[in-house]
C-alpha positions as CSV (number, residue, x, y, z in Angstrom):
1,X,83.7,151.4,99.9
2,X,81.6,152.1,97.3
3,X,80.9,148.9,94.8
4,X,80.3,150.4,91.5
5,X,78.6,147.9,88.4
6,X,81.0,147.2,85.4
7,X,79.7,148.2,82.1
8,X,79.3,145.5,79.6
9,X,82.3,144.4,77.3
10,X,80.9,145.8,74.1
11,X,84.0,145.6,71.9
12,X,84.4,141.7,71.9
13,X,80.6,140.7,72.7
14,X,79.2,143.2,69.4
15,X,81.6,141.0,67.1
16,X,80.2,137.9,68.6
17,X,76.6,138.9,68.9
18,X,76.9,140.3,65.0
19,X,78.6,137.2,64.2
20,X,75.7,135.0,65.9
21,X,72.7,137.2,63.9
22,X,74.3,137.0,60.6
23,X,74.8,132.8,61.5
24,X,71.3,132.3,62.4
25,X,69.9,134.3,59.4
26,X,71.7,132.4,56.9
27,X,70.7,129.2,58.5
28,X,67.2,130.4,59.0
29,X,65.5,129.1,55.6
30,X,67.2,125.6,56.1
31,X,65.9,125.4,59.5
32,X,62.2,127.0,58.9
33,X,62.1,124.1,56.3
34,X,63.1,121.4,58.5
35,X,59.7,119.9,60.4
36,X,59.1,119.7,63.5
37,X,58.3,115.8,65.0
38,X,54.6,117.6,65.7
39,X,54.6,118.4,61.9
40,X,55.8,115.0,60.5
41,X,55.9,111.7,62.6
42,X,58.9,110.7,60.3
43,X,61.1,113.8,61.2
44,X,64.6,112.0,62.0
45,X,63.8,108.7,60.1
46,X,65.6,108.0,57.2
47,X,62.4,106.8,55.0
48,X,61.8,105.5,51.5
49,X,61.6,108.8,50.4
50,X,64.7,110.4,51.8
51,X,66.6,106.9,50.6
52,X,65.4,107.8,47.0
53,X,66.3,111.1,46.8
54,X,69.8,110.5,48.0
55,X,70.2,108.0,45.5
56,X,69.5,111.0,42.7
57,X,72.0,112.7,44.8
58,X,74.3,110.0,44.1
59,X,73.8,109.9,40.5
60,X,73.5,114.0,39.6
61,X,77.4,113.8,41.2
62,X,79.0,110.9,39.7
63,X,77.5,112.6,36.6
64,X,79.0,116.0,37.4
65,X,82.6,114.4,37.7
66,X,82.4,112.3,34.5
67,X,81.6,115.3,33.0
68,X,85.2,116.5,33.6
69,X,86.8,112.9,33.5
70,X,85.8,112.3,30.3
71,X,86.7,115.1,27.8
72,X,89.9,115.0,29.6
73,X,90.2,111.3,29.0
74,X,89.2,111.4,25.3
75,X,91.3,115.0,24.6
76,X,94.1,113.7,22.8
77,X,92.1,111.6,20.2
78,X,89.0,114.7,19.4
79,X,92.0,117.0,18.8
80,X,93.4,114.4,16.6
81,X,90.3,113.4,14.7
82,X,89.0,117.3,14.4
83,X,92.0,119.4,14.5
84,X,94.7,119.4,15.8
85,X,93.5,122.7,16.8
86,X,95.5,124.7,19.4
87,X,92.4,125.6,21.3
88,X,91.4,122.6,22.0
89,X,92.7,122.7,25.5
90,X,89.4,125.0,25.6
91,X,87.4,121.9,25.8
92,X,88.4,121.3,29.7
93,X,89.1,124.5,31.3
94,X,85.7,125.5,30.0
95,X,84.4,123.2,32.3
96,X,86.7,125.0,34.9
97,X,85.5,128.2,34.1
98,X,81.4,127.1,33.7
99,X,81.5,125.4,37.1
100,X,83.3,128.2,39.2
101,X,80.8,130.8,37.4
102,X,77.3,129.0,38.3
103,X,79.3,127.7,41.9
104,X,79.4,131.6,42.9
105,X,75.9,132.2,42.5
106,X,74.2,128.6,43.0
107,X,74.1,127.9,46.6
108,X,72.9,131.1,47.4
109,X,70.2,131.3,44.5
110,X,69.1,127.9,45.7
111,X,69.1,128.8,49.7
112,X,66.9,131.6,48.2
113,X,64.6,129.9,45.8
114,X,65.0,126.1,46.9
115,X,66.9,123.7,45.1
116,X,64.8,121.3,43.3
117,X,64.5,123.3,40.1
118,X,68.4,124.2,40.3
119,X,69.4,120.7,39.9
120,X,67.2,119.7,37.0
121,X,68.2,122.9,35.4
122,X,72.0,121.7,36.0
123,X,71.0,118.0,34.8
124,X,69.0,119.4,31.5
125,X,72.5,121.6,30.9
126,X,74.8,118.5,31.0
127,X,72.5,116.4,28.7
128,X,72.1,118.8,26.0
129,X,76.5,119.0,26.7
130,X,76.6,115.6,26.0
131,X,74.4,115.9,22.7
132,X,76.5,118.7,21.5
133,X,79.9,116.6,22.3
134,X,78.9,113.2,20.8
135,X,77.5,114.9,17.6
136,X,80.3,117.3,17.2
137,X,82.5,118.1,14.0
138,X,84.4,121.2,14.9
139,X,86.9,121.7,18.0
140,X,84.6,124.8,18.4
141,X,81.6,122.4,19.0
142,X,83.9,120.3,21.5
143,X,84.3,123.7,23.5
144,X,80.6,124.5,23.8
145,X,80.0,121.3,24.7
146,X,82.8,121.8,27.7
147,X,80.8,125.0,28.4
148,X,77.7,123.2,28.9
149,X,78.9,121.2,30.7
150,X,80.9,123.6,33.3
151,X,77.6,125.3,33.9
152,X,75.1,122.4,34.8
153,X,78.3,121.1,37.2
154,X,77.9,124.3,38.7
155,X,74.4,123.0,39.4
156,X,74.9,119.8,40.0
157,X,77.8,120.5,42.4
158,X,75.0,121.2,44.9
159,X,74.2,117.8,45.8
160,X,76.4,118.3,49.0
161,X,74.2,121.1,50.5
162,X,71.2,119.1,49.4
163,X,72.3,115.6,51.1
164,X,73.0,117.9,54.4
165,X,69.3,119.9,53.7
166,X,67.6,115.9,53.5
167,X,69.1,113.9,55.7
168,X,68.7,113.9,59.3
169,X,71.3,115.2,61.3
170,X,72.6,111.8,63.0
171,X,72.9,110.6,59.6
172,X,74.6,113.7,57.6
173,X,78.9,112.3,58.1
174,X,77.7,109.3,56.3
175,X,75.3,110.3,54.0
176,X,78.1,113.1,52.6
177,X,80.3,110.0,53.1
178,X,78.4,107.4,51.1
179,X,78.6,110.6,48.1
180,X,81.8,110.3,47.9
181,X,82.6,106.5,48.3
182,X,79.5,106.7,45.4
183,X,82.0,108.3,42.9
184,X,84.1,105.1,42.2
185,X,81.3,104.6,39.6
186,X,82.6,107.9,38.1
187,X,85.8,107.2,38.6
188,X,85.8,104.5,36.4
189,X,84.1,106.2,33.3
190,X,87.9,106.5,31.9
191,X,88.4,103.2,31.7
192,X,84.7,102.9,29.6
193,X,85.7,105.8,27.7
194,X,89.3,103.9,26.7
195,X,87.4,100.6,25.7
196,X,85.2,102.5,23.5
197,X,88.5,104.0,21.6
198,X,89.9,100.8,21.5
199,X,87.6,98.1,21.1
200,X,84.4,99.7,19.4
201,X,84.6,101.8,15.7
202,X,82.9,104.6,17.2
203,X,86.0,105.6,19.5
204,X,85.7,108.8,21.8
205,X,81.7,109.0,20.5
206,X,81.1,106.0,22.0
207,X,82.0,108.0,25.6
208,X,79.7,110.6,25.0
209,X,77.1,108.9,24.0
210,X,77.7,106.8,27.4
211,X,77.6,110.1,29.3
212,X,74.6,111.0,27.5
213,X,73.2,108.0,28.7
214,X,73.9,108.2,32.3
215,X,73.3,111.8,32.5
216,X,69.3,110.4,31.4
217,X,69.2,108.6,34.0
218,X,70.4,110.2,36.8
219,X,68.2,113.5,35.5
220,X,64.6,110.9,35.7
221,X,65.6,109.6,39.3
222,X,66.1,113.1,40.3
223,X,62.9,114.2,38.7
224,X,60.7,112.0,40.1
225,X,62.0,110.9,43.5
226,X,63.7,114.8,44.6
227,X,61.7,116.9,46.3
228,X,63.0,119.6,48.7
229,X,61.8,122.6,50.5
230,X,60.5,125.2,48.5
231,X,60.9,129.3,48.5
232,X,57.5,129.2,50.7
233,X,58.6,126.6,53.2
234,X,62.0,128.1,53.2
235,X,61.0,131.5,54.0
236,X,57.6,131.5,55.8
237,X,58.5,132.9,58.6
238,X,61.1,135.9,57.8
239,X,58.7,138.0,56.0
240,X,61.3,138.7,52.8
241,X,60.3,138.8,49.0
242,X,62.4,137.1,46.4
243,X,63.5,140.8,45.3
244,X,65.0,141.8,48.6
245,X,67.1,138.2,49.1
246,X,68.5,138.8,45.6
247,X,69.4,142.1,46.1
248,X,71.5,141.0,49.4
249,X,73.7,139.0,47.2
250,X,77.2,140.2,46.3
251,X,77.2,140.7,42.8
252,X,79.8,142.7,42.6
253,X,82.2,140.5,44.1
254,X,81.1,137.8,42.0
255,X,81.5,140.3,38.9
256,X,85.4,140.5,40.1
257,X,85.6,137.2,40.7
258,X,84.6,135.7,37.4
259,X,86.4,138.5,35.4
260,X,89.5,137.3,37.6
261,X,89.3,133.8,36.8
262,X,88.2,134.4,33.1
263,X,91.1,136.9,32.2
264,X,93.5,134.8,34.4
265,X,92.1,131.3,32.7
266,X,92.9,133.3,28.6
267,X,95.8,134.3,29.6
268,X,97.8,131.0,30.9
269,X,96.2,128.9,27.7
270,X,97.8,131.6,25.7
271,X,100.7,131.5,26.8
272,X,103.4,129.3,25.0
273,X,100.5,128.1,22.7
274,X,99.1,131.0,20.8
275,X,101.3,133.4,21.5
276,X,105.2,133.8,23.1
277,X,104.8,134.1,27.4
278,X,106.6,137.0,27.1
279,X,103.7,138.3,24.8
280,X,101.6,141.6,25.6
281,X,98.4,139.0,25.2
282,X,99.8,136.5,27.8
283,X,100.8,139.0,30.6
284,X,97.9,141.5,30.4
285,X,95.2,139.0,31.2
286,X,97.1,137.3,33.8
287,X,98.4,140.9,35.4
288,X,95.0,142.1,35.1
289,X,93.2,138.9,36.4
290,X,95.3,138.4,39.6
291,X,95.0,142.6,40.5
292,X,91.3,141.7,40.1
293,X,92.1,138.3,42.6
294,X,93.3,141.2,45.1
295,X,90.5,143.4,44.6
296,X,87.5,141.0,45.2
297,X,89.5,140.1,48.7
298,X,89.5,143.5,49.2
299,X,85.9,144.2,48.3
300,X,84.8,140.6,50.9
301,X,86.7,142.1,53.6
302,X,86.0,146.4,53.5
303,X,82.8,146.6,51.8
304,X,79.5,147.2,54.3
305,X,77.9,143.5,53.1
306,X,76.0,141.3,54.9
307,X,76.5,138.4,52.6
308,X,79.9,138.7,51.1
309,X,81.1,136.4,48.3
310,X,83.8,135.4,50.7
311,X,82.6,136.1,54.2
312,X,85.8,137.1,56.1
313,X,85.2,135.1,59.2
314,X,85.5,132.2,56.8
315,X,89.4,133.1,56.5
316,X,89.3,134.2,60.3
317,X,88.0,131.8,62.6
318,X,90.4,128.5,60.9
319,X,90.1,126.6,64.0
320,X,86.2,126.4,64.6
């Protein structure tokens, strides 16, 4: 009898072994960053340093959620004081619309590029938010201001990859923890914001001006004690240029994406406020924005990419 050699299984294996590439590409700049115990005798430790730096961690995202606590809080009395303005809903889902614009891009920009400079670029955003909220005499002013600070949350958002990208890996479940047990400071901020409208002449100001304040803070602990990996360290041994990472990115499923959300986001604050929800303004957006919700699906899951806005496997693999 003759014993004949199976051929490989190429149909389930190529899936996996793709699947494995593309996973240890993307996690290739974290882990070329990451020293070595030859390279740093404090590789694993949680030193003075690392302690700091997680504190600016903690502060960049208690001031990312006062950010949207706040205006919300204080809505009802801006719109009373410098409208009543029917856009003044504007004010907050600005902040919805800045954050899930600078969220698609962010992380990978800062896996690229490191993500010092990412963070104080989000931090400076919020402050000069702040400025433009507490000084404000327009509901138009209120809605940049909720602009502002969308985008730096985008930024600031980050915190989560960079707590995982500092801390060692026996620490990571209670460093991302300790984040979120952190934001009780932030969750308090409408209960500052309320004292200031009803004990202090200055009302809803008096909020801002406290945001302003934290926001100060939080940006000089994260300038001077936040110091990640940078696009050398992150990428000095893969060879690539800044100019071939960016071009890998999916911008045209983040173009979908954002002109989704935007012409889904006018549409539902039209409706029943500006105009009727039976209204050619109300429907189109919303019709328009959810076809575009199916197309950037579409686009993640057909397209040739190798980094997809959405990577399918995401939605795939649920279990793992």
């Amino acid at each position: 009898m003759a014993i004949t050699t199976a051929e490989p299984r190429r149909s389930g294996s190529a899936g996996i072994d793709s699947g494995k590439e593309t996973h240890q590409e993307m996690e290739h700049a974290v882990m070329s960053a990451t020293p070595t115990t030859d390279e740093d005798p404090n590789a694993g430790k949680l030193t003075k340093d690392v302690i700091l730096a997680y504190l600016a961690m903690c502060g960049q995202i208690n001031a990312y959620i006062m950010t949207m606590l706040i205006p919300a809080t204080t809505l009802p009395m801006i719109n009373a004081e410098l409208g009543p303005d029917p856009n003044s809903t504007w004010i907050t889902i600005n902040w919805t619309f800045g954050a899930s614009l600078i969220v698609s891009i962010g992380g990978r920009l800062s896996d690229i590029f490191g993500r010092r400079y990412f963070m104080m670029t989000g931090a400076l955003i919020s402050i000069c938010g702040t400025l433009v909220g507490a000084n404000a005499t327009s509901i138009n002013m209120m809605i940049a201001s909720g602009a502002l600070f969308g985008v730096g949350s985008g930024f600031q958002e980050l915190c989560y990859a960079c707590v995982q990208e500092l801390v060692p890996n026996r620490y990571r479940i209670m460093a991302v923890g300790g984040l979120d047990v952190s934001l009780m400071l932030a969750f308090s901020s409408p209960v500052i914001a309320y004292s200031f409208i009803a004990y202090h002449e200055i009302g809803w100001r008096g909020a801002y001006w406290y945001l302003f304040s934290f926001h100060c803070f939080a940006f000089l602990i994260l300038f001077f004690f936040y110091n990640p990996p940078d696009f050398e360290m992150k990428h000095r041994g893969d060879g690539k240029t800044r100019w071939q990472l960016l071009k890998q990115m999916d911008w045209v499923g983040v173009f979908l994406f954002l002109s989704a959300g935007a012409l889904f986001l006018i549409g539902v604050n039209f409706g029943g406020r500006t105009y009727p929800w039976k209204h050619a303004a109300v429907l189109a957006p919303i019709i328009i924005g959810c076809c575009l919700f199916v197309a950037v699906g579409c686009w993640c899951a057909y397209a040739p990419l190798k980094y997809p806005l959405f990577p399918p496997k995401l939605f795939k693999r649920v279990r793992e």
